[in-house]
TORKOL-4160 file (C-alpha; in steps of 0.2 Angstrom, whole numbers, padded with zeros to 4 digits, m for minus):
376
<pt num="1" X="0000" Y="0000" Z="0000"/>
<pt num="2" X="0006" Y="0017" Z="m0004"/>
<pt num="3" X="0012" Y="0028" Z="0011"/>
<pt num="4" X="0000" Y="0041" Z="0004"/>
<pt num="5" X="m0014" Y="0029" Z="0004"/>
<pt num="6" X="m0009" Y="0022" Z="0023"/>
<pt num="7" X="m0010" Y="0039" Z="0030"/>
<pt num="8" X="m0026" Y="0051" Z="0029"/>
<pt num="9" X="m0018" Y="0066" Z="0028"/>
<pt num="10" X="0001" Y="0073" Z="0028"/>
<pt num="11" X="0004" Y="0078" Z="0046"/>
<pt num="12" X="0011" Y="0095" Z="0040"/>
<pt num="13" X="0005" Y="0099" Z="0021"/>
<pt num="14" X="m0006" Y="0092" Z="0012"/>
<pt num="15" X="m0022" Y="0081" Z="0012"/>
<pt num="16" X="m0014" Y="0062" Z="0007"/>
<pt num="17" X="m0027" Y="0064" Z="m0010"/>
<pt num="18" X="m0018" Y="0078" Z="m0016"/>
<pt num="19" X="0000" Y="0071" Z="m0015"/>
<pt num="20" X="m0007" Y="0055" Z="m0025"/>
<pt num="21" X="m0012" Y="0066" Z="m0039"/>
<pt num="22" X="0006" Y="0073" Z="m0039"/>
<pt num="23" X="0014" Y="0056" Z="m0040"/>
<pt num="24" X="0002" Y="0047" Z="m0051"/>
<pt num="25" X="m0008" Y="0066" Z="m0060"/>
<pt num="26" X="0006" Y="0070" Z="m0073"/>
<pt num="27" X="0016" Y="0080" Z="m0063"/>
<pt num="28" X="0032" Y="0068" Z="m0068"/>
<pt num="29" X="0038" Y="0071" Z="m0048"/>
<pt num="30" X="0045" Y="0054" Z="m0047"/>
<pt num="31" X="0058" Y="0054" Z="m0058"/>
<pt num="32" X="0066" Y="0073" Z="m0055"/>
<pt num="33" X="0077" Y="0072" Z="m0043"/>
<pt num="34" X="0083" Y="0086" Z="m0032"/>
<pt num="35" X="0100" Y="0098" Z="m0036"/>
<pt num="36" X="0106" Y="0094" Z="m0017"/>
<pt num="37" X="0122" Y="0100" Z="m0010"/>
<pt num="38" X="0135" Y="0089" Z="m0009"/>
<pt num="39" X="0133" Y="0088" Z="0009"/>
<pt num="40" X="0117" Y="0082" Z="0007"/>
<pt num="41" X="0110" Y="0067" Z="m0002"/>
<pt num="42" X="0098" Y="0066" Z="m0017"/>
<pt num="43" X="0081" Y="0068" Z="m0018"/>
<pt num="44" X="0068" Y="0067" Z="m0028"/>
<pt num="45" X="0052" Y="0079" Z="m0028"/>
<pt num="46" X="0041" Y="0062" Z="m0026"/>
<pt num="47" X="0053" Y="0057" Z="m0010"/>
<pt num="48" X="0053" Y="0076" Z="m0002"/>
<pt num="49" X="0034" Y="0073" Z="m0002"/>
<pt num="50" X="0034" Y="0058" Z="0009"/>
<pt num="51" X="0046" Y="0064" Z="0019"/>
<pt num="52" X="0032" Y="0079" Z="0024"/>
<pt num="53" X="0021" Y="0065" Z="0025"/>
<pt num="54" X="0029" Y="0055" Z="0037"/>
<pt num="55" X="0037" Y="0067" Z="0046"/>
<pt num="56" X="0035" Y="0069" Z="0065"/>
<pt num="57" X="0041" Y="0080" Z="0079"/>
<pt num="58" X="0040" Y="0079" Z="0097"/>
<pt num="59" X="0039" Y="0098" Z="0098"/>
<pt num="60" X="0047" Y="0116" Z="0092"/>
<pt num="61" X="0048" Y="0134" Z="0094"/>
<pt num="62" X="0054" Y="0148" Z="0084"/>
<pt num="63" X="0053" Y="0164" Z="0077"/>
<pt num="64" X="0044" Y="0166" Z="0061"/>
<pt num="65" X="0045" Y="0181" Z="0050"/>
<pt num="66" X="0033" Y="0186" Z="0036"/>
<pt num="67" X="0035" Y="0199" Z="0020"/>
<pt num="68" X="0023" Y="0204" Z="0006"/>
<pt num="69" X="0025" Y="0214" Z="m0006"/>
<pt num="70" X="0008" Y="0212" Z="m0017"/>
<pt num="71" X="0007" Y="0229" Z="m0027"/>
<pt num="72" X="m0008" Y="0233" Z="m0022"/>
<pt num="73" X="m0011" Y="0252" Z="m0027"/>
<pt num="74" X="m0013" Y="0265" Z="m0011"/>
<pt num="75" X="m0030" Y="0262" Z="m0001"/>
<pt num="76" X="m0035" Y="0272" Z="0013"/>
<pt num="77" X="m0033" Y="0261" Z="0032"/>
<pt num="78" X="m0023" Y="0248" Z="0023"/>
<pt num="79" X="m0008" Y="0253" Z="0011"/>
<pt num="80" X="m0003" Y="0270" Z="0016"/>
<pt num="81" X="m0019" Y="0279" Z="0010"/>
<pt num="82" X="m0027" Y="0291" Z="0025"/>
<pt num="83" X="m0029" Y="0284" Z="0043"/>
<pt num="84" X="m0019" Y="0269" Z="0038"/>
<pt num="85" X="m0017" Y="0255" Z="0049"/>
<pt num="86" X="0001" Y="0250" Z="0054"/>
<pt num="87" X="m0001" Y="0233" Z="0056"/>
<pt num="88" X="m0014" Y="0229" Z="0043"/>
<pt num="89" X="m0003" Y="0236" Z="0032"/>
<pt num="90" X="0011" Y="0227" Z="0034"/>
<pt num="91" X="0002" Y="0211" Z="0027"/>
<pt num="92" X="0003" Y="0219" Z="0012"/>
<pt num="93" X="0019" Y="0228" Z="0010"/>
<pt num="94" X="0027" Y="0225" Z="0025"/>
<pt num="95" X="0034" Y="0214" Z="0037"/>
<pt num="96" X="0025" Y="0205" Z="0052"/>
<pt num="97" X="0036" Y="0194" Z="0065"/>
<pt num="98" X="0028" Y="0180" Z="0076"/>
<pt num="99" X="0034" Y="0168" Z="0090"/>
<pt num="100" X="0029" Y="0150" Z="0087"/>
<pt num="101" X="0028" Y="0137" Z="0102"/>
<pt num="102" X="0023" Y="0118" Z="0096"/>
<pt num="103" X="0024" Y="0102" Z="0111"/>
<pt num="104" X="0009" Y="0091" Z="0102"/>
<pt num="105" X="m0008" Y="0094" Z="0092"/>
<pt num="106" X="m0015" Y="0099" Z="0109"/>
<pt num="107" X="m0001" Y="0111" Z="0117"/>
<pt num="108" X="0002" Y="0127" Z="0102"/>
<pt num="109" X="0007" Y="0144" Z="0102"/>
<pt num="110" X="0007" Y="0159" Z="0092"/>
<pt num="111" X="0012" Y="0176" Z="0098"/>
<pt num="112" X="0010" Y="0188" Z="0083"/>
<pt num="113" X="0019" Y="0204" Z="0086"/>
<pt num="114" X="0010" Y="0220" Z="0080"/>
<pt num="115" X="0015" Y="0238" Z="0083"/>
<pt num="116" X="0009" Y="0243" Z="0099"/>
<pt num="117" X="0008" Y="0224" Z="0108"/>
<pt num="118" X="0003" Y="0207" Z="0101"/>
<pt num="119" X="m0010" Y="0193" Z="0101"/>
<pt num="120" X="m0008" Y="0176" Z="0107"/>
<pt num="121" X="m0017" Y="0161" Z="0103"/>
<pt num="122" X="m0014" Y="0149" Z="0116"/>
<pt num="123" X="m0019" Y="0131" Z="0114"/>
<pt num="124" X="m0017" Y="0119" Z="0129"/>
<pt num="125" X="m0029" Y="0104" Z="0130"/>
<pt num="126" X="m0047" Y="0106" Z="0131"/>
<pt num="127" X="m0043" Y="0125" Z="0135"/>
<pt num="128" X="m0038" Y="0139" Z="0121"/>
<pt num="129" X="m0038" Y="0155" Z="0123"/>
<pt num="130" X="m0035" Y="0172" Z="0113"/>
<pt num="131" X="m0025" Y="0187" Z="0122"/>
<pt num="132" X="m0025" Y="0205" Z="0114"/>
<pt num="133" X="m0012" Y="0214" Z="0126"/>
<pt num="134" X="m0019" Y="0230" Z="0117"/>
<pt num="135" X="m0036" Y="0227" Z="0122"/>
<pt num="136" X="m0032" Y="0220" Z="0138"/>
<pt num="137" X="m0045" Y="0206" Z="0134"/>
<pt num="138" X="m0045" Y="0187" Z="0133"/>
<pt num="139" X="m0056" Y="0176" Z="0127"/>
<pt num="140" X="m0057" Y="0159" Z="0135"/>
<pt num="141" X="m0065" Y="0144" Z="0121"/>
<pt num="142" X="m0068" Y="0126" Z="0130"/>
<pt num="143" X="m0062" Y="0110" Z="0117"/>
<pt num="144" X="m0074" Y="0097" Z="0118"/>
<pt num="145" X="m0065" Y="0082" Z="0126"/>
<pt num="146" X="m0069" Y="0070" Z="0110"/>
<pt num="147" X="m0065" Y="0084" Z="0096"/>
<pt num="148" X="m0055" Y="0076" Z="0082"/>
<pt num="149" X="m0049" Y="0094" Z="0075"/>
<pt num="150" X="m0047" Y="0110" Z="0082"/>
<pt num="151" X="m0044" Y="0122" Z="0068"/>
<pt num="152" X="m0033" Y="0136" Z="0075"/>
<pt num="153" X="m0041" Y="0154" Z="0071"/>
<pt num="154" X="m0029" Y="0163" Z="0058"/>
<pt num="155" X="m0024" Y="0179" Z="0067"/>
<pt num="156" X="m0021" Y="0190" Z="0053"/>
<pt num="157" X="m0035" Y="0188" Z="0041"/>
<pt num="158" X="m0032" Y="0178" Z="0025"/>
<pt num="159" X="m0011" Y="0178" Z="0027"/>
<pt num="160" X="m0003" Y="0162" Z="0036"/>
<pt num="161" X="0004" Y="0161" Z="0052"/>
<pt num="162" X="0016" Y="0148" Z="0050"/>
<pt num="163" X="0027" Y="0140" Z="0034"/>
<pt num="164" X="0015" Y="0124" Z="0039"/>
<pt num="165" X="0001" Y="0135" Z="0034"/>
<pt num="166" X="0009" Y="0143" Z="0019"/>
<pt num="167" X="0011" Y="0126" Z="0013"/>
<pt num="168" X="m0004" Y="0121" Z="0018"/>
<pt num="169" X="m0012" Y="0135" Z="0006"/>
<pt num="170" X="0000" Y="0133" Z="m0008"/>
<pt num="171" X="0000" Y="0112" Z="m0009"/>
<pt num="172" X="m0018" Y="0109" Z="m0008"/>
<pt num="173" X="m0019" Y="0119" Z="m0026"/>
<pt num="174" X="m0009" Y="0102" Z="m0032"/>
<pt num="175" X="m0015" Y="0092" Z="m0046"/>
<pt num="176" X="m0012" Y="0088" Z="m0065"/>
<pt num="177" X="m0011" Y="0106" Z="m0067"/>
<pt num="178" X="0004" Y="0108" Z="m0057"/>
<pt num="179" X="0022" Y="0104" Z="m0062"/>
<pt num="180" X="0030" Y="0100" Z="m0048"/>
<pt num="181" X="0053" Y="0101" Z="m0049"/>
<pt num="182" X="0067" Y="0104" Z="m0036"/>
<pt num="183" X="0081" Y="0116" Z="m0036"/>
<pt num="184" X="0096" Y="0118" Z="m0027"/>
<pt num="185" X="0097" Y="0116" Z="m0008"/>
<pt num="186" X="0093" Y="0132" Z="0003"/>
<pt num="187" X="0099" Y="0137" Z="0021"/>
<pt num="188" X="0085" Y="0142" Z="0030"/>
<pt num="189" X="0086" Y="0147" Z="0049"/>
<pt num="190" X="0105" Y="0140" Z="0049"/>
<pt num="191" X="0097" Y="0124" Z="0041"/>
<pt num="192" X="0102" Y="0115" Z="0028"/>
<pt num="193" X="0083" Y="0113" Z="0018"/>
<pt num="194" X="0079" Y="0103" Z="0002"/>
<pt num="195" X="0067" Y="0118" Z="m0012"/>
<pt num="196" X="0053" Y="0109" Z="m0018"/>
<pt num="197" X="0046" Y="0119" Z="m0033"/>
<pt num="198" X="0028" Y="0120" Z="m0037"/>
<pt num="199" X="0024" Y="0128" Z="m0055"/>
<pt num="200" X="0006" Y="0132" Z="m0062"/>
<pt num="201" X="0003" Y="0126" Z="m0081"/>
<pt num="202" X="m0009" Y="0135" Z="m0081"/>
<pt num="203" X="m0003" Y="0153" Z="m0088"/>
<pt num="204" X="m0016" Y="0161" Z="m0083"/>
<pt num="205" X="m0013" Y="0161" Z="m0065"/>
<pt num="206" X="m0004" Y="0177" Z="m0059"/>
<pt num="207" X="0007" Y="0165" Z="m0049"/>
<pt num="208" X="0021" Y="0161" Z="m0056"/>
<pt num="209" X="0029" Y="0148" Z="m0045"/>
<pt num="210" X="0029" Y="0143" Z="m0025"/>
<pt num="211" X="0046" Y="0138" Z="m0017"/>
<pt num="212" X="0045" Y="0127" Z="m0003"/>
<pt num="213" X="0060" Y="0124" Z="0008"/>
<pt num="214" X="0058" Y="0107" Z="0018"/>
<pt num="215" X="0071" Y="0105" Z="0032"/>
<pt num="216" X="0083" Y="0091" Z="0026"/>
<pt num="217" X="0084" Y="0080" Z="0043"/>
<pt num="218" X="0065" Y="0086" Z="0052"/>
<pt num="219" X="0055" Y="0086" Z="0036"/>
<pt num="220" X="0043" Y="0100" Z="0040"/>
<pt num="221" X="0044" Y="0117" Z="0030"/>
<pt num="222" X="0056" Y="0129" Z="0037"/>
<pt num="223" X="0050" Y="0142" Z="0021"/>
<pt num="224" X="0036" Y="0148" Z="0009"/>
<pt num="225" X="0041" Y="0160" Z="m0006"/>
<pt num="226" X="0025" Y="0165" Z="m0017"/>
<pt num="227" X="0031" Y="0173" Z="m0034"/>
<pt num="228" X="0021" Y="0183" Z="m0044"/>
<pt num="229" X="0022" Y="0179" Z="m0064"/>
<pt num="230" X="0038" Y="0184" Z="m0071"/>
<pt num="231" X="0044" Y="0193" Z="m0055"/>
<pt num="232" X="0063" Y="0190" Z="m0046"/>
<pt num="233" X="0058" Y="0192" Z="m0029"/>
<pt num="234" X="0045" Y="0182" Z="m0019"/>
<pt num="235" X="0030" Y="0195" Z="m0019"/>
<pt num="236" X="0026" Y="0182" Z="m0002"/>
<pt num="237" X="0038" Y="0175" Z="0012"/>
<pt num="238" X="0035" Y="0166" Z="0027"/>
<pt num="239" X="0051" Y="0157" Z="0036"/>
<pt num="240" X="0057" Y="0154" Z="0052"/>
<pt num="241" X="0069" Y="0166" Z="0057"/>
<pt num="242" X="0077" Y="0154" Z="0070"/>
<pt num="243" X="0070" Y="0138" Z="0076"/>
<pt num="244" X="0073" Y="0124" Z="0086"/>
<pt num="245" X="0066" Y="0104" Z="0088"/>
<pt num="246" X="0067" Y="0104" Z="0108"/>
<pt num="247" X="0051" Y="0101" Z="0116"/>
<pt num="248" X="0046" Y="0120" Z="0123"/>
<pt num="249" X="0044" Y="0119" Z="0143"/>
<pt num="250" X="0025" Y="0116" Z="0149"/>
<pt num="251" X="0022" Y="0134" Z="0159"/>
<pt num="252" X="0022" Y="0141" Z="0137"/>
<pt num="253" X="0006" Y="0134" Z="0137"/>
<pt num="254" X="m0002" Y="0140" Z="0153"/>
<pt num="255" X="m0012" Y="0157" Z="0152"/>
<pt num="256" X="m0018" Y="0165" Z="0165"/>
<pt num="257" X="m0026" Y="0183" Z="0162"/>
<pt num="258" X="m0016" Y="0199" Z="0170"/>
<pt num="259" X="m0026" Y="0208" Z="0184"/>
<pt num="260" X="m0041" Y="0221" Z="0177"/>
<pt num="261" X="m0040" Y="0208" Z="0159"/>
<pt num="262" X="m0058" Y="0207" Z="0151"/>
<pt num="263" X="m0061" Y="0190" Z="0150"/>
<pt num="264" X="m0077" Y="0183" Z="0140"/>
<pt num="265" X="m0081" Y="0166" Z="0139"/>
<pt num="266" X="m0093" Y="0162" Z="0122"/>
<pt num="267" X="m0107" Y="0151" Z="0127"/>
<pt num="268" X="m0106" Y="0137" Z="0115"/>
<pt num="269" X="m0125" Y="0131" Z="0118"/>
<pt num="270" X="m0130" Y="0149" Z="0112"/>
<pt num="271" X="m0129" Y="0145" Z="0093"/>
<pt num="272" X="m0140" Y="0133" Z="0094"/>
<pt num="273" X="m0159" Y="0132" Z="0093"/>
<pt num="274" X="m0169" Y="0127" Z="0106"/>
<pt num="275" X="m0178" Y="0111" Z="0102"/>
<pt num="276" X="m0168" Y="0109" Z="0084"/>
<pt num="277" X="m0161" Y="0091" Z="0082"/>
<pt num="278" X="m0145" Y="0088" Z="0079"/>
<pt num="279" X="m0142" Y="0081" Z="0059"/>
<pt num="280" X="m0124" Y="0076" Z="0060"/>
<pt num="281" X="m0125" Y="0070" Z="0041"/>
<pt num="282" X="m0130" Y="0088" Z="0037"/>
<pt num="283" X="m0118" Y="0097" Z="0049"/>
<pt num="284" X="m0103" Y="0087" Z="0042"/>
<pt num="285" X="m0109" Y="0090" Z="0024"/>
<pt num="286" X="m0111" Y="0108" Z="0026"/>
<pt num="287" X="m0094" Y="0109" Z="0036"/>
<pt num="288" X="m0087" Y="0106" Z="0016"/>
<pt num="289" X="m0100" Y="0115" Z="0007"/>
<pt num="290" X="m0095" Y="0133" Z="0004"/>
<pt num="291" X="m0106" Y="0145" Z="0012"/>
<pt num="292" X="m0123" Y="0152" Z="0008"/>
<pt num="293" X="m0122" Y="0161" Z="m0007"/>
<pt num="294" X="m0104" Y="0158" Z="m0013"/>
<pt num="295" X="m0097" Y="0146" Z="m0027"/>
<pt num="296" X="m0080" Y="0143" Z="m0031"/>
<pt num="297" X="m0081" Y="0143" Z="m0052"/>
<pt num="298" X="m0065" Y="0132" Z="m0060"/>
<pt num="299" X="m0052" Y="0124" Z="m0048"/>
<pt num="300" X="m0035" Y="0121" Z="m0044"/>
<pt num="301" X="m0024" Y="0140" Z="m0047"/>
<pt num="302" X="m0035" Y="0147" Z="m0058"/>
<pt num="303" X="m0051" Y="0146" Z="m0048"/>
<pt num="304" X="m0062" Y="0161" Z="m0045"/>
<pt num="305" X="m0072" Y="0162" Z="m0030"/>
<pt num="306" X="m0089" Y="0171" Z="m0030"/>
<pt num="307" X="m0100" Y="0179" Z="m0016"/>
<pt num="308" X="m0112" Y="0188" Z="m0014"/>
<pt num="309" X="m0111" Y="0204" Z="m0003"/>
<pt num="310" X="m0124" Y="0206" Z="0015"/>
<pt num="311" X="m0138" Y="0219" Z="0008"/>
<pt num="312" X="m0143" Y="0220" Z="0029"/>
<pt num="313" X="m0142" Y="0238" Z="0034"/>
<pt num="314" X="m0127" Y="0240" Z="0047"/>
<pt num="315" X="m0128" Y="0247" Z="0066"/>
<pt num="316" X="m0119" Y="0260" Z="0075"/>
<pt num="317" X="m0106" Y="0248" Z="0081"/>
<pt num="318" X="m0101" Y="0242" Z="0063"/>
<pt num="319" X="m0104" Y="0261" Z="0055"/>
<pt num="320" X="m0084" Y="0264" Z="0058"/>
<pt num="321" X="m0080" Y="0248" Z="0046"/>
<pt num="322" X="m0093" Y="0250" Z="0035"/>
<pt num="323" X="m0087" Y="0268" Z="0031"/>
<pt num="324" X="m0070" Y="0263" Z="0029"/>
<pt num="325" X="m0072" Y="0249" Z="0019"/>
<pt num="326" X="m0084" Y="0262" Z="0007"/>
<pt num="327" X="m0070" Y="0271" Z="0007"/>
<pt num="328" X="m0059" Y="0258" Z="0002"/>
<pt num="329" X="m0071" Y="0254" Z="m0012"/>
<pt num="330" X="m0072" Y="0270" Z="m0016"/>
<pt num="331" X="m0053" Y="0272" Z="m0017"/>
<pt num="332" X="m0053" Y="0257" Z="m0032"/>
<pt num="333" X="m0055" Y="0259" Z="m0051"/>
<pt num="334" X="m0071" Y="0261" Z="m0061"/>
<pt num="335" X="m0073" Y="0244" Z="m0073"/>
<pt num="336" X="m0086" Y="0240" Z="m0083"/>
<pt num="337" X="m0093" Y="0227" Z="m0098"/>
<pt num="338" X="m0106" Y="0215" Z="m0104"/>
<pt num="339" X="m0108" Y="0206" Z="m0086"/>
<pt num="340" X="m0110" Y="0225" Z="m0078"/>
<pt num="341" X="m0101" Y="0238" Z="m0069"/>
<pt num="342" X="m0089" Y="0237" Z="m0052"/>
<pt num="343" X="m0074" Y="0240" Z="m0044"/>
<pt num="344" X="m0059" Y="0235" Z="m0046"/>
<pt num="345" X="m0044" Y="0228" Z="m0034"/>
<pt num="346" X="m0027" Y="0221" Z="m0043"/>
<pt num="347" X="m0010" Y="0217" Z="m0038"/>
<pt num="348" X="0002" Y="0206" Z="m0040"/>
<pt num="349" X="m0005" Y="0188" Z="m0034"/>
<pt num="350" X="m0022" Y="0192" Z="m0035"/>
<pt num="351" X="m0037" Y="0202" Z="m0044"/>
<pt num="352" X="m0054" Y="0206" Z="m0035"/>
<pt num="353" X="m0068" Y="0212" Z="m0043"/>
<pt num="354" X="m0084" Y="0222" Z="m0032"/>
<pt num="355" X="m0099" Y="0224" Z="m0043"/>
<pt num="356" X="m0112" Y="0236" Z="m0041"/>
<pt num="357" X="m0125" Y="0222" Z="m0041"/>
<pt num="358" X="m0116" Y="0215" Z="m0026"/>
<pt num="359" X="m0106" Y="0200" Z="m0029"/>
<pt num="360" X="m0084" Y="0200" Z="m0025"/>
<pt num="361" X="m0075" Y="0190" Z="m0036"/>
<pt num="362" X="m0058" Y="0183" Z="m0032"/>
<pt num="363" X="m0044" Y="0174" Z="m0039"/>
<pt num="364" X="m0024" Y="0174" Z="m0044"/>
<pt num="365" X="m0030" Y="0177" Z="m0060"/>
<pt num="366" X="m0029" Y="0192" Z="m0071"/>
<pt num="367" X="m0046" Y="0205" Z="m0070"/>
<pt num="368" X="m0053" Y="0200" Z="m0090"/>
<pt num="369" X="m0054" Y="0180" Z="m0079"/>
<pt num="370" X="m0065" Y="0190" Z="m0066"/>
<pt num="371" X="m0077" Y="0198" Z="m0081"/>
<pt num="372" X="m0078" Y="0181" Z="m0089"/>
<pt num="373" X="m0084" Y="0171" Z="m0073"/>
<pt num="374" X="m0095" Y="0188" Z="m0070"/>
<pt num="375" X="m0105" Y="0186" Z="m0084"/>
<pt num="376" X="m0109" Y="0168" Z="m0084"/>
């Protein structure tokens, strides 16, 4: 049986289907083998992914630096445009540094360092919390004793936290549309690392290739690049700065909230209706189903997700949002054609499209792949 088939999912990347499709869709992984430095030995692209695959750690910590450089034009609260946001906008042009702390699935920690403080996510058994040291707040989340997954809250919007889940994003878009090389060894964190190379052949994604850089004796990503079509330099990073394999000390994962800390507990019974059954069939099938209202049109790096925007009329507390994000739409380009009118977002890995008929279109495609999709 094949060690993709024996194992459900790949501990650090990707779900075991997507590496079969690697092996065995076209992408010719198997017989590349890697440009390795002589003081390391060959590998193929095949072998790097089982190595991810079978790869385990007892635990870690480190520091993890992320860049981005997406040329996204100047928009107000996000990219040097008025009232700008320092930390937002380093997502996006910028830099943003985190502390990582790993002793098992149930014992994770992410400190993300902003401006004026940071954030933590603090994962310890059956207990999580999230700490804003700006805020003074904290919120306290009970696991279910019998949960198979926990999905960890991403603290910065749609940008990873960690390599793991940059290369979470960037492997899942695997399949027969993916050409899939090595190139030569990289130091990454003072470590020597194999690049795995990821290429869409598809040209008309705006990405032009993902570098992944897999730590030669550990297995697990040490780095992500994300490069733009045609570009030099990663328009994307995510790497550890420094890391280390020793199994961080127990008191990392104990929180307990400062004096005067607002701390709010979510009441998990609240979301649910009095009296409603309990489908699991349906709950399990709508846990993969995309939302209400939103269709994801194409696949693999070339698909173009579609939603439909909320019509409900906001409330004093979102007013301050809902006028900077007009603002922001506002601030964008006027575009027009046989599907309509909207605005338009673009930079260097992506394209958005906001029509006046209230769908957002989004993809790594180029904006005429936005209009088509519009106006089926």
């Amino acid at each position: 049986m094949s060690v993709f088939r024996s194992r459900p999912a790949l501990r650090w990347l990707v779900p075991a289907a997507a590496a079969v499709v690697v092996i065995g869709g076209g992408a010719a992984a198997g017989t590349i083998a890697a440009s390795a430095d002589p003081a390391l030995p060959e590998r193929s692209a095949a072998q790097l992914l089982v190595d991810v695959q079978t790869a385990k750690i007892d635990g870690l910590s480190g520091t993890v630096v992320q860049t981005a450089d997406l040329g996204l034009p100047s928009l107000p609260g996000i990219t040097g445009g008025a009232g700008s946001n320092a930390d937002l906008m380093k997502l996006v042009a910028g830099s943003n540094t985190a502390r990582v702390w790993y002793a098992g699935d149930d014992k994770v920690r992410l400190a993300v360092l902003g401006t004026l403080g940071e954030t933590d996510v603090i994962r310890n058994g059956t207990d999580m919390w999230v700490w804003r040291s700006t805020e003074n707040s904290a919120t306290h989340i009970k696991i279910p004793a019998d949960a198979k997954r926990q999905e960890r809250k991403t603290l910065a919007g749609a940008v990873p936290a960690t390599p793991q889940e940059a290369a979470d994003a960037a492997l899942a878009a695997i399949d027969p549309t993916t050409a899939v090389t090595t190139t030569g060894a990289a130091k990454v964190a003072g470590r020597d690392a194999y690049e795995l190379v990821l290429t869409p052949r598809d040209t008309a994604s705006l990405v032009g290739q993902v570098r992944l850089a897999i730590d030669a004796e550990k297995h697990i990503p040490l780095g992500v690049d994300v490069y733009a079509k045609d570009a030099n330099n990663p328009a994307l990073r995510i790497a550890f700065q420094q890391v280390s394999f020793e199994t961080p000390d127990a008191e990392q994962f104990t929180f307990n909230p400062p004096p005067g800390a607002k701390v709010t507990t979510p009441d998990r019974s609240s979301s649910a209706k009095p009296g409603a059954p309990h489908r699991a069939d349906k709950a399990d099938k709508s846990d993969k189903s995309a939302p209400e209202g939103t269709k994801v049109v194409g696949k693999g790096w070339t698909s173009v997700l579609v939603a439909k925007t909320s019509t409900a009329k906001t409330d004093t507390r979102n007013a301050e949002g809902t006028q900077q994000l007009e603002a922001i739409t506002g601030a964008l380009p006027k575009v027009s054609g046989t599907w309509g009118s909207g605005r338009l977002l673009q930079s260097a890995l992506f394209s958005a499209l906001l029509t006046d008929d209230g769908r957002v279109l989004v993809g790594a495609v180029a904006p005429e792949k936005l209009y088509e999709v519009a106006g089926q």
